[in-house]
GUMI-136005 format. One line per field, with one value per residue: residue in one letter; chain; z, y, x of N, C-alpha, C in turn. Coordinates in nm, 2 decimals, padded with zeros to 4 digits. Layout:
% GUMI-136005
residuo = (A;...)
cadena = (A;...)
n.z = (Z;...)
n.y = (Y;...)
n.x = (X;...)
ca.z = (Z;...)
ca.y = (Y;...)
ca.x = (X;...)
c.z = (Z;...)
c.y = (Y;...)
c.x = (X;...)
This chain:
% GUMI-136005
residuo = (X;X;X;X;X;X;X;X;X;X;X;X;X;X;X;X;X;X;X;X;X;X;X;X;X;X;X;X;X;X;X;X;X;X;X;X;X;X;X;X;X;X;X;X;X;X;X;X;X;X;X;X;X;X;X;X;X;X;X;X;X;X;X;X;X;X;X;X;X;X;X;X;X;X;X;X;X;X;X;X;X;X;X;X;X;X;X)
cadena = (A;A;A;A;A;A;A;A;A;A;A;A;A;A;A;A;A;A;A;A;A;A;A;A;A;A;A;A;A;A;A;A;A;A;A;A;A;A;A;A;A;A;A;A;A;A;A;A;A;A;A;A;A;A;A;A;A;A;A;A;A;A;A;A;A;A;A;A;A;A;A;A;A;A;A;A;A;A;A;A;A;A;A;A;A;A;A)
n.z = (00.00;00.06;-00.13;-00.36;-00.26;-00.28;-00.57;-00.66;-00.57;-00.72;-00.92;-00.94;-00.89;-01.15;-01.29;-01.21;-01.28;-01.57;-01.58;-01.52;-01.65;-01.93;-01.91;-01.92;-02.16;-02.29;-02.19;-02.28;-02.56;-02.64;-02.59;-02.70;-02.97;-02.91;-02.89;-03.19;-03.29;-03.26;-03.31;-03.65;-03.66;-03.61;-03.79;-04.04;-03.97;-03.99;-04.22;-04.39;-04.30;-04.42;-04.70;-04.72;-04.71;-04.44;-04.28;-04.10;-03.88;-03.71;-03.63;-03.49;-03.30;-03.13;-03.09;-02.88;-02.69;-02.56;-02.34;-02.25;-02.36;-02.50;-02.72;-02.79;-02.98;-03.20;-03.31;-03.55;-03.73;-03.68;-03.68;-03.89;-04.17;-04.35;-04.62;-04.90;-04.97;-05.20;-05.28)
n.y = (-00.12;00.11;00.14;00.21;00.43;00.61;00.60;00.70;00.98;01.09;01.03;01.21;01.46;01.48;01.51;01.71;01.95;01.88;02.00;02.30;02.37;02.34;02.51;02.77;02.76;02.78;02.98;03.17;03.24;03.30;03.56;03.63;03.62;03.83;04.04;04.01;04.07;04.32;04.48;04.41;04.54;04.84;04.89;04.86;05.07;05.30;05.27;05.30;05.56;05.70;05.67;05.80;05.66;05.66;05.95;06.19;06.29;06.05;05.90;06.12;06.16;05.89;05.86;06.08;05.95;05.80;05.77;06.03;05.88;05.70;05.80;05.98;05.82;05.87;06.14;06.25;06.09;06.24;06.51;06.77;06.83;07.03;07.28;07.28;07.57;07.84;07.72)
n.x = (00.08;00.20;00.37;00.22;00.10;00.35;00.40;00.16;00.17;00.40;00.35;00.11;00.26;00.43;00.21;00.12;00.31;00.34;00.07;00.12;00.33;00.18;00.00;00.12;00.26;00.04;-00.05;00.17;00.15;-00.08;-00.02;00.12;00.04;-00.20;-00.04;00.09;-00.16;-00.23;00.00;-00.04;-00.28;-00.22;-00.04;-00.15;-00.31;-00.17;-00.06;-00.33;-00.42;-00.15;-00.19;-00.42;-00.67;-00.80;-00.90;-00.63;-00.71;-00.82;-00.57;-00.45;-00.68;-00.62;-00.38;-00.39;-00.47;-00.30;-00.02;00.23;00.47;00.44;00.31;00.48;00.62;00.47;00.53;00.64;00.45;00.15;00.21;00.11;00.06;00.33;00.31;00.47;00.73;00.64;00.43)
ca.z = (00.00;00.06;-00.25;-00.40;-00.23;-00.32;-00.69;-00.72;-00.54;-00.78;-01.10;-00.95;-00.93;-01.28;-01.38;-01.15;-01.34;-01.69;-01.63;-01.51;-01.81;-02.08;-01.92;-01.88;-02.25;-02.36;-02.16;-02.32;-02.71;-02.62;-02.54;-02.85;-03.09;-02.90;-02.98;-03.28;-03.38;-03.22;-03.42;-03.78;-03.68;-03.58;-03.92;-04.08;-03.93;-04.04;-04.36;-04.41;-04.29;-04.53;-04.83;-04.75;-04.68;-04.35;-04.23;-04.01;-03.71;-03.65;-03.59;-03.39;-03.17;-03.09;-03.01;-02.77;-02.54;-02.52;-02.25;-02.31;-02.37;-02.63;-02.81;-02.88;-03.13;-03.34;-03.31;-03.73;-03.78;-03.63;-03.72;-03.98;-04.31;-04.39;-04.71;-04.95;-05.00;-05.32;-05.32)
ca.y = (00.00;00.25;00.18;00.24;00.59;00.68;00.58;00.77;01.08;01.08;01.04;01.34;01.57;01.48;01.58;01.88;01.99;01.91;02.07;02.41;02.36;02.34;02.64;02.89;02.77;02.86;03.19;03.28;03.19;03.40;03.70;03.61;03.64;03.93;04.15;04.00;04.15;04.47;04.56;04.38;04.66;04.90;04.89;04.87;05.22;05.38;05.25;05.35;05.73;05.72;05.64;05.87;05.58;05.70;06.06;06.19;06.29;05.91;05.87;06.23;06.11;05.79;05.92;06.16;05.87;05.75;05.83;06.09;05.84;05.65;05.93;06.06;05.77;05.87;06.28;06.26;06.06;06.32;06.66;06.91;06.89;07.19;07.35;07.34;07.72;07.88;07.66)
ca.x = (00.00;00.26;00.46;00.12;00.13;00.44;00.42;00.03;00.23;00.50;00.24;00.05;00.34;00.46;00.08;00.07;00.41;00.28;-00.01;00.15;00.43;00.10;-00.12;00.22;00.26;-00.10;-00.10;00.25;00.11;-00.24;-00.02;00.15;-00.12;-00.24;00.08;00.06;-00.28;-00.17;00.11;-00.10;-00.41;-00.16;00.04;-00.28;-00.45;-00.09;-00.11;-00.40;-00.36;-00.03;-00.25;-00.53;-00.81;-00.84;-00.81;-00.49;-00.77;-00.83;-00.47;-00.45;-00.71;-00.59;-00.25;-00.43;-00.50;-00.16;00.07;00.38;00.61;00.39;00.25;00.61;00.67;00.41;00.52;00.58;00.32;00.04;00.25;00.05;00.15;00.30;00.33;00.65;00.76;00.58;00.30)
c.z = (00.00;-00.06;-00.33;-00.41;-00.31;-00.50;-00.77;-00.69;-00.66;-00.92;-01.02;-00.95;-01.05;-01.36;-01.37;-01.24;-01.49;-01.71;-01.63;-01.64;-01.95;-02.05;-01.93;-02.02;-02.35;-02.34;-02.32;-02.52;-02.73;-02.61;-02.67;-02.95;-03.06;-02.90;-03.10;-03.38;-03.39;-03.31;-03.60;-03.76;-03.69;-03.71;-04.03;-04.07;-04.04;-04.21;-04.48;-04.44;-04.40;-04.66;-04.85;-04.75;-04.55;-04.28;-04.13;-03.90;-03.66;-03.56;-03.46;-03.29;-03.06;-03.01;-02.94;-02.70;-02.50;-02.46;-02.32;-02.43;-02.58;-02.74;-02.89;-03.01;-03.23;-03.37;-03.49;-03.78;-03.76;-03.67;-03.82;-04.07;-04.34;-04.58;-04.79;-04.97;-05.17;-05.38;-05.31)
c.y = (00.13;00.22;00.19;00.40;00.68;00.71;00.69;00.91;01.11;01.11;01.17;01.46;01.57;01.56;01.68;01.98;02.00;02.01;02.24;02.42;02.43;02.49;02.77;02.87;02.82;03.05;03.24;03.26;03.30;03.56;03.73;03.66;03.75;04.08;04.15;04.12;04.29;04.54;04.52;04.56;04.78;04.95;04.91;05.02;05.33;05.38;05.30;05.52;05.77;05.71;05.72;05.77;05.64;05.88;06.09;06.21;06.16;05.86;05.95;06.19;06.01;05.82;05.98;06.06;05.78;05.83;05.91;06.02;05.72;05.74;05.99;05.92;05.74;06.06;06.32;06.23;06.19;06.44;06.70;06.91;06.99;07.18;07.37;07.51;07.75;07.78;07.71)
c.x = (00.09;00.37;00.34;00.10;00.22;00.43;00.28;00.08;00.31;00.45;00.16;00.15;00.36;00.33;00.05;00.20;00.36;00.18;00.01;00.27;00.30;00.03;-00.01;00.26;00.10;-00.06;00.03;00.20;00.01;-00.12;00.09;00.08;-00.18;-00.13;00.10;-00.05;-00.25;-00.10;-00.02;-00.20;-00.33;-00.08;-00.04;-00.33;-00.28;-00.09;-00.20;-00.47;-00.29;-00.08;-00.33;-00.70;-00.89;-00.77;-00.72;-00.58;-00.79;-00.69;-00.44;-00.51;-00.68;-00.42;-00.27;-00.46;-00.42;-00.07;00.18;00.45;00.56;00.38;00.37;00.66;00.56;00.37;00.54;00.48;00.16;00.10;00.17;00.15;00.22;00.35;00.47;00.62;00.73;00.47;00.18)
């Protein structure tokens, strides 16, 4: 009975280990796929802007609700066309 114990101990650790191995590989795959999208939509809205599909205020506003530090790496992207000289 107690090499019974030991041996059902032994197989539940190995399963308690698999199982935290498989779910710390989901999560990290999910947060994968979800940076993923991020950057695709992200590259996408710019794209889009840069073509003229979508106007520059979609981008303007969206960069208003990003922090300082964000917002500064999209300070070209959002700047005001200006004007060549003798146009």
């Amino acid at each position: 009975m107690t090499l019974d114990l030991k041996k059902l101990a032994q197989r539940r650790a190995a399963l308690e280990s698999k199982l935290a191995q498989t779910t710390t590989a989901l999560r990290e795959a999910r947060r994968r796929d979800d940076t993923r999208r991020k950057v695709v939509v992200g590259g996408a809205l710019l794209a889009a802007v840069r073509d003229g599909v979508l106007p520059i205020h979609i981008l303007t506003a969206l960069v208003g609700r990003m922090t300082d530090r964000d917002a500064a790496l999209f300070a070209s992207d959002t700047a005001p066309v200006m004007a060549e000289p003798g146009e």
